[in-house]
C-alpha positions in Angstrom: -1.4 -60.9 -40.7 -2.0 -57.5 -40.9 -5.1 -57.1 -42.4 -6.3 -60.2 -39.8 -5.5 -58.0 -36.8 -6.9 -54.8 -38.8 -10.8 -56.7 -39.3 -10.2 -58.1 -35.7 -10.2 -54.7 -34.3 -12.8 -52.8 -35.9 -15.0 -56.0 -35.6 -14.4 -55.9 -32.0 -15.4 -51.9 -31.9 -18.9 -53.2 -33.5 -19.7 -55.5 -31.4 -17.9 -53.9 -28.6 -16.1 -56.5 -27.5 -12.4 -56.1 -26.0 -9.9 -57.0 -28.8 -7.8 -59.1 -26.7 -10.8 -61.2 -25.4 -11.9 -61.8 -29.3 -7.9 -62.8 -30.3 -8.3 -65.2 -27.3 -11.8 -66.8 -28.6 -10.2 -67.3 -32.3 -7.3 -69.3 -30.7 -9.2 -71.4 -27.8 -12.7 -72.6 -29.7 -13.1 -73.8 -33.1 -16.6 -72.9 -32.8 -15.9 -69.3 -32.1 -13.4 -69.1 -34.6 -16.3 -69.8 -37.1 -18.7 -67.2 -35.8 -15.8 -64.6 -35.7 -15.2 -65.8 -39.3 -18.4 -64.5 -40.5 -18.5 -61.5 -38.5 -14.9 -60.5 -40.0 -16.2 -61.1 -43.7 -19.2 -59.1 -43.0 -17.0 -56.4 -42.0 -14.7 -56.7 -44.5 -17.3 -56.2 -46.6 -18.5 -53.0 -44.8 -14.9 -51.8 -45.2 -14.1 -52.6 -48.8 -17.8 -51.9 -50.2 -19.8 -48.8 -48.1 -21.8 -49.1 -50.3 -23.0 -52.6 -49.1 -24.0 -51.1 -45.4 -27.5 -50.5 -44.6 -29.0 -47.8 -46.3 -32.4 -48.3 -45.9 -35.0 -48.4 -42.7 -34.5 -51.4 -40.6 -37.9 -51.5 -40.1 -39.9 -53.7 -42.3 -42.1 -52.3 -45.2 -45.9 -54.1 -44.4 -48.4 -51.2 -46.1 -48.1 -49.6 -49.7 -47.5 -46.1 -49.3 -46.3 -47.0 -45.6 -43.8 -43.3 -45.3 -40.8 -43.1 -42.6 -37.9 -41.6 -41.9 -34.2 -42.7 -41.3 -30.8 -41.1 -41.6 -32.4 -37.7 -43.2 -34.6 -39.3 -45.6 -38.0 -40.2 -45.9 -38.6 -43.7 -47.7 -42.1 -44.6 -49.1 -43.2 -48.3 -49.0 -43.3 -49.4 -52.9 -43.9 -52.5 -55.2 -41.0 -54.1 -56.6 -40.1 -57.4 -58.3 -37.6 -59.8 -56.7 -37.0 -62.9 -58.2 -40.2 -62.8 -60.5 -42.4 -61.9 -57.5 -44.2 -59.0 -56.4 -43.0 -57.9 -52.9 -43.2 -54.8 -51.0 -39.7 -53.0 -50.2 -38.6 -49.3 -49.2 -38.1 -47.0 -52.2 -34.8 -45.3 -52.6 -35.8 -42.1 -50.1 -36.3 -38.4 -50.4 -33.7 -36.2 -48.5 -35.3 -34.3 -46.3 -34.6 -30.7 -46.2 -33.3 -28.8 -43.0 -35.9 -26.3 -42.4 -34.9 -23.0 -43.4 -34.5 -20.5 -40.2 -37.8 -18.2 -39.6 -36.4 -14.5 -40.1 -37.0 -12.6 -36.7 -39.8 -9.7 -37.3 -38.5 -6.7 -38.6 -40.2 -3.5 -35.9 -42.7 -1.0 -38.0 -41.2 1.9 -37.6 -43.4 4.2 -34.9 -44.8 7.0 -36.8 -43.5 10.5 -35.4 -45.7 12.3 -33.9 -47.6 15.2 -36.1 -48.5 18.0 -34.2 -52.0 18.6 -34.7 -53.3 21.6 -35.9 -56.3 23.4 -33.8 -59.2 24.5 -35.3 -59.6 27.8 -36.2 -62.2 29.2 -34.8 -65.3 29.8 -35.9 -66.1 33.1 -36.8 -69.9 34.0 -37.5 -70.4 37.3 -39.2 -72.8 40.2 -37.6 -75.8 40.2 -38.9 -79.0 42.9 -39.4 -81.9 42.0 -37.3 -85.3 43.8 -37.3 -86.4 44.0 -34.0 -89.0 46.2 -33.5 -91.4 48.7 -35.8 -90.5 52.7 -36.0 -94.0 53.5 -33.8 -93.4 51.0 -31.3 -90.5 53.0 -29.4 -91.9 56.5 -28.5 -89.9 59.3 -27.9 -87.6 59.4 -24.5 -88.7 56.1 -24.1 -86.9 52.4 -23.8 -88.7 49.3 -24.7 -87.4 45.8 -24.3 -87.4 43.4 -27.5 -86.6 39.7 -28.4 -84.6 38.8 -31.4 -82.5 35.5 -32.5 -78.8 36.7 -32.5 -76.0 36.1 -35.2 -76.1 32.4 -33.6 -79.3 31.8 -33.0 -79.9 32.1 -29.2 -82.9 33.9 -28.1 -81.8 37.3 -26.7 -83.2 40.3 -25.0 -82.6 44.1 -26.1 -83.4 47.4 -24.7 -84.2 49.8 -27.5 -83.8 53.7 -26.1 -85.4 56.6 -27.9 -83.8 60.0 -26.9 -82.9 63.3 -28.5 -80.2 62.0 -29.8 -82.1 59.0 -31.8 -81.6 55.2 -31.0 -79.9 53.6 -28.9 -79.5 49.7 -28.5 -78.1 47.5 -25.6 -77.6 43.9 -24.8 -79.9 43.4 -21.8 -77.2 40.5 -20.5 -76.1 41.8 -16.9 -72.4 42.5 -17.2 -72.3 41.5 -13.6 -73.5 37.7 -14.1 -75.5 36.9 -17.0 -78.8 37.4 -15.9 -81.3 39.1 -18.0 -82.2 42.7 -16.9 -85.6 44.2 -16.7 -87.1 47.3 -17.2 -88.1 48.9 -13.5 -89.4 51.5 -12.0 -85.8 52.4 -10.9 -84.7 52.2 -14.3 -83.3 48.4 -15.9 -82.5 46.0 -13.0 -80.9 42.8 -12.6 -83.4 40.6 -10.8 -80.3 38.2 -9.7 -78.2 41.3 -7.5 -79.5 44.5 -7.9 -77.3 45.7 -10.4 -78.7 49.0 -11.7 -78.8 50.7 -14.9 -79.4 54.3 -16.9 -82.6 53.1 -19.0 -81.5 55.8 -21.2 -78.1 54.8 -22.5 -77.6 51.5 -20.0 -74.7 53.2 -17.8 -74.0 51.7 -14.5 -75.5 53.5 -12.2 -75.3 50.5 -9.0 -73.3 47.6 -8.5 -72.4 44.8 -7.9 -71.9 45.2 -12.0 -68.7 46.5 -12.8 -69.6 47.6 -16.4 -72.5 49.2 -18.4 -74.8 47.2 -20.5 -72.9 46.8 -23.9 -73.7 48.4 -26.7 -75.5 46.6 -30.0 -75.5 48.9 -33.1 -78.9 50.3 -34.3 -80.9 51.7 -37.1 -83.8 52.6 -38.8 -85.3 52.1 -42.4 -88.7 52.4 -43.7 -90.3 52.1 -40.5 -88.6 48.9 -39.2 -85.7 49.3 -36.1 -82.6 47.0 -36.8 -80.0 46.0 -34.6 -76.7 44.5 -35.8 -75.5 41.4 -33.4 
């Protein structure tokens, strides 16, 4: 009686039915008492034998190689033989792997800053340039030359001849850059007026603050060099 009421119940949780509406069907109507029959064996059987339940697709195998998936596994639509024939019928089924979790990106590590190291500067050596021959600066006289300096810029010099020998000068104003020129006042700066001794380039009228600058000189076997 037990066992009776036991089937009753969990055959009326799987077909949802009330259980007291099914023990009223098995008394009332033979004709229900035989359905409820069947559906209590079948779930007997689902009770005693698990292994009996549905374990494969419910869906009908049609194609060869027809894939799906049900209850985590993937089932492949095979031949098989049944009762001498060939039929078509789900294969046992693959358990399908939970995909394993992407690992979050690890951050590069930002680089620390390297302090970058300036250049050292560029330092071009003096050089010897001839600039003029021996018999072209007379005594107590200054003539104006043009030479390539140590970097190769095209630059003006005022070459002195005096009692005391040679003397060489940038001819740069020391006021603004321009170039000075030899003048009847003496070496001018055509941009203010700046005046100079033609003799030894000392400032003789502003708006110059300085004398023209020095350049070394000398003189072998005829030739004048400066050093710039």
């Amino acid at each position: 009686m037990k066992l009776k009421l036991r089937l009753v119940s969990v055959f009326s949780q799987q077909i949802h039915l009330p259980f007291t509406f099914l023990i009223y069907l098995w008394r009332v109507n033979p004709i229900s008492r035989r359905i409820l029959g069947f559906g209590f064996v079948s779930t007997l059987a689902t009770i005693a034998f698990p292994a009996l339940a549905a374990t494969t697709p419910p869906m009908k195998c049609r194609v060869l190689g027809q894939t799906t998936t049900y209850k985590g596994k993937l089932y492949t639509c095979i031949k098989a033989k049944s009762k001498g024939k060939t039929v078509l019928t789900w294969d046992s089924g693959k358990l399908i792997p939970a995909p394993a979790p992407s690992p979050s990106p690890t951050p590069s590590p930002t680089p620390s800053a390297t302090a970058t190291q300036s250049a050292a500067p560029v330092v071009v050596n003096k050089i010897d340039i001839p600039i003029a021959k021996s018999s072209e600066v007379a005594n107590n006289s200054t003539k104006s030359f043009t030479a390539k300096n140590r970097y190769g810029y095209s630059t003006t010099y005022f070459i002195a001849r005096g009692s005391d020998g040679l003397i060489g000068m940038n001819a740069t104003c020391t006021h603004n850059g321009c170039t000075v020129k030899i003048d009847n006042e003496g070496l001018l700066c055509p941009c203010h007026s700046a005046l100079f001794d033609p003799k030894n380039g000392a400032l003789l009228r502003g708006p110059a603050s300085y004398p023209l600058e020095r350049v070394a000189v000398r003189e072998a076997d005829g030739t004048i060099y400066i050093t710039d």
